[in-house]
N, C-alpha and C positions, 0 to 999 in steps of 0.2 A: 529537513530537506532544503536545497538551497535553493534561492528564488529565481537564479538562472534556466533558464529554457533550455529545452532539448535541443534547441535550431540554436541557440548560444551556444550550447558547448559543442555539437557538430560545425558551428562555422569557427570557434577558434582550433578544432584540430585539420579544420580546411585549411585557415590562413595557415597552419605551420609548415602544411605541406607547402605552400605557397612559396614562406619564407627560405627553406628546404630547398627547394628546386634554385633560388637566386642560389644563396650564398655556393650552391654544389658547380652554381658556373662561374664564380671568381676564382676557379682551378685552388693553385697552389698557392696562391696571395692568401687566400683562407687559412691561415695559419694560424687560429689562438691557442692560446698555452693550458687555458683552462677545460680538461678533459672533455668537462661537461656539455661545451660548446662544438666539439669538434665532429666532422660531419658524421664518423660512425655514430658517435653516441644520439647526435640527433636523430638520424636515420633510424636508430634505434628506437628513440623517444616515440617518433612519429607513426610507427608503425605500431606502437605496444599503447599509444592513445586509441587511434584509430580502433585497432581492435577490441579494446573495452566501450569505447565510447557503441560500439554494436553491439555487444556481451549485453551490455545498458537497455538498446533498442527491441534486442529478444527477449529478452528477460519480461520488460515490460509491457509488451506485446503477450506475454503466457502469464502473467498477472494480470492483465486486464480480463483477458480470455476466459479465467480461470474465477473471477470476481461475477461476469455475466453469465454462468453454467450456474452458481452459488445463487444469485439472485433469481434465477429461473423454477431453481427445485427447491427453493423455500418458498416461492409465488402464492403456491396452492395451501399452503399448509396454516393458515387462518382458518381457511373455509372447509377444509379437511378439519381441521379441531372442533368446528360447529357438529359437523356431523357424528363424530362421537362420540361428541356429550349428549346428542340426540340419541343416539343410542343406548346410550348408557340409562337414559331418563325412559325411554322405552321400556326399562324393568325394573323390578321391584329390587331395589337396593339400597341400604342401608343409609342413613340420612349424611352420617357421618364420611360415608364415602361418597357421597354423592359431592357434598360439600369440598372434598379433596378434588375431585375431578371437575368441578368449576371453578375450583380457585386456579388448577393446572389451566385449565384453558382460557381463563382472564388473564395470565399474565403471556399465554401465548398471544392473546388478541391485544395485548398494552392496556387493559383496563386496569382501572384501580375499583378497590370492593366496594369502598365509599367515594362520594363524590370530593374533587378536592378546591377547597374550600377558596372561599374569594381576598384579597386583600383585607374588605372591610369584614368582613367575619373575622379574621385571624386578629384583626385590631380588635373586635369589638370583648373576644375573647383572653387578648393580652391585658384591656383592661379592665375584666374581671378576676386577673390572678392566672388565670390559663393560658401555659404558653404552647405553641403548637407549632413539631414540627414533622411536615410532609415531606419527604424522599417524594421523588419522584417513582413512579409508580412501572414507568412503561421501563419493560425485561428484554427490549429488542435487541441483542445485540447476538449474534449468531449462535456463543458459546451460551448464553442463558435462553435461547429458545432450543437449544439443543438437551442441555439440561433440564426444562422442564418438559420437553417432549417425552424423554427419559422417563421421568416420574410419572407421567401420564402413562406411558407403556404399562408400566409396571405394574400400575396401582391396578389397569384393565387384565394385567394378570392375574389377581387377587379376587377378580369378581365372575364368580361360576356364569353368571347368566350373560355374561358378557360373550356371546357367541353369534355373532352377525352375520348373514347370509352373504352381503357385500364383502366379494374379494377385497379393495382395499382398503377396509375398515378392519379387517382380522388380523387380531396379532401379529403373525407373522409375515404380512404386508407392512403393516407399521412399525416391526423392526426391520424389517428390508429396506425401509423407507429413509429410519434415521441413520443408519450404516451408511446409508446413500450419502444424506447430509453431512452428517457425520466428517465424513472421507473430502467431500465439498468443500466443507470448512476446512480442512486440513492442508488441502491444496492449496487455498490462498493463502496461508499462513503461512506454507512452506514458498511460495511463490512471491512474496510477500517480504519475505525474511532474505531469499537469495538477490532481489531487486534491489533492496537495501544495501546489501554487502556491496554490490557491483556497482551502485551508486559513488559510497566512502572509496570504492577503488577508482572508481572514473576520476573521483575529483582530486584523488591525490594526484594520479596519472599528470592531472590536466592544474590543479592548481598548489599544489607545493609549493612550497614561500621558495624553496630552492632548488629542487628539481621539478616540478610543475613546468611544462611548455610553454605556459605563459609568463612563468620567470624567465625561463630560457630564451624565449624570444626578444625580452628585454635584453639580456644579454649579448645576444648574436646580436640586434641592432647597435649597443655600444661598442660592440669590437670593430662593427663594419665602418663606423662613425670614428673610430681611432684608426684606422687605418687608410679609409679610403677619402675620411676629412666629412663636415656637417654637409657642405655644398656639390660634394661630389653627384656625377648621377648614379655611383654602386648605390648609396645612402638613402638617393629618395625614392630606391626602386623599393626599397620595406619599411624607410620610415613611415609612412601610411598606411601599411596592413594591420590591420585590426586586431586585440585582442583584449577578452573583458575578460576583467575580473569576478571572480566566484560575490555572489550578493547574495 
């Protein structure tokens, strides 16, 4: 993503209109040869910035939107795993499974099984010959706590006694639940993905080594400069309008 601001590239398809409006009142002296300059194709330019540069602002706007819905209905769902596995330890079940359904819910909590280990341990143990290497432990990332909610589902469909009086503890709340999620996630990845796209098109729009409006406007200001001369006042009515480069 480029490091230019939203109010950067909204004020350079300001200034074009800006620029736009001069050169559309030097009438028929506005005469360049180069298509590209010529006031349809500007006018053209300036209207088909403008409307991506908002395509950009919606977009971003239903991405945001859509990332604070996502972080709302994952909120709960630590403290939801607690309970669970409270449940789950509430009956007699098999050690092995038990063990499945707290590993599932450590890595929904970011725990690691063991603790992990300190600088001078990992030295003290490299210089007995053992080398040791810890991954990081915490699964936080939307599609791996979606994945082991998954596994967690399942494994509680495997366990007869696994029948809680608590609506949202029962199965079929906690697949309701990660559907939900599920669907959350999907939305910002699709909101996410189209942000993106509209971005690569704003900035071509806007910064194009040769159709980009900020080359353009180089341009119009050179044509205006050969025709109306450096000192003229056509000249210094745009030589001062601003426009930055994509950074």
């Amino acid at each position: 993503m480029s490091k230019t601001n939203e109010t950067g590239h909204a004020k350079n398809v300001a200034n074009f209109e800006t620029l736009l409006s001069y050169v559309t009142g030097y009438g028929a002296v506005y005469n360049p040869s180069n298509a590209n300059i010529q006031l349809n194709s500007l006018t053209e330019k300036a209207t088909a910035a403008k409307a991506i540069n908002e395509q950009v602002h919606d977009a971003a706007a239903k991405n945001s939107n859509a990332i604070a819905l996502r972080d709302l209905a994952f909120k709960p769902l630590k403290q939801l795993s607690t309970r669970v596995l409270s449940a789950v330890k509430a009956n007699s079940v098999a050690q092995q499974v038990l063990d499945n359904a707290v590993s599932h819910h450590r890595k929904i909590q970011g725990r690691r099984a063991t603790a992990k280990l300190t600088a001078e341990e990992k030295n003290n143990l490299a210089a007995s010959g053992t080398v040791v290497n810890q991954v990081s432990a915490s699964q936080q990332s939307y599609d791996n706590l979606l994945d082991t909610l998954d596994k967690q589902i399942k494994l509680l469909a495997t366990i007869p006694q696994y029948a809680p009086n608590e609506v949202d503890l029962q199965l079929a709340s906690l697949t309701t639940l990660y559907n939900d999620l599920l669907q959350k996630n999907r939305d910002v990845v699709a909101n996410t993905s189209q942000l993106s796209t509209l971005r690569i098109n704003r900035n071509n729009a806007l910064y194009d080594a040769e159709t980009g409006i900020v080359a353009l406007a180089q341009d119009v200001k050179n044509y205006v400069k050969s025709v109306f001369g450096t000192t003229s006042p056509q000249y210094k009515q745009i030589s001062g309008i601003v426009f930055r480069p994509l950074t």
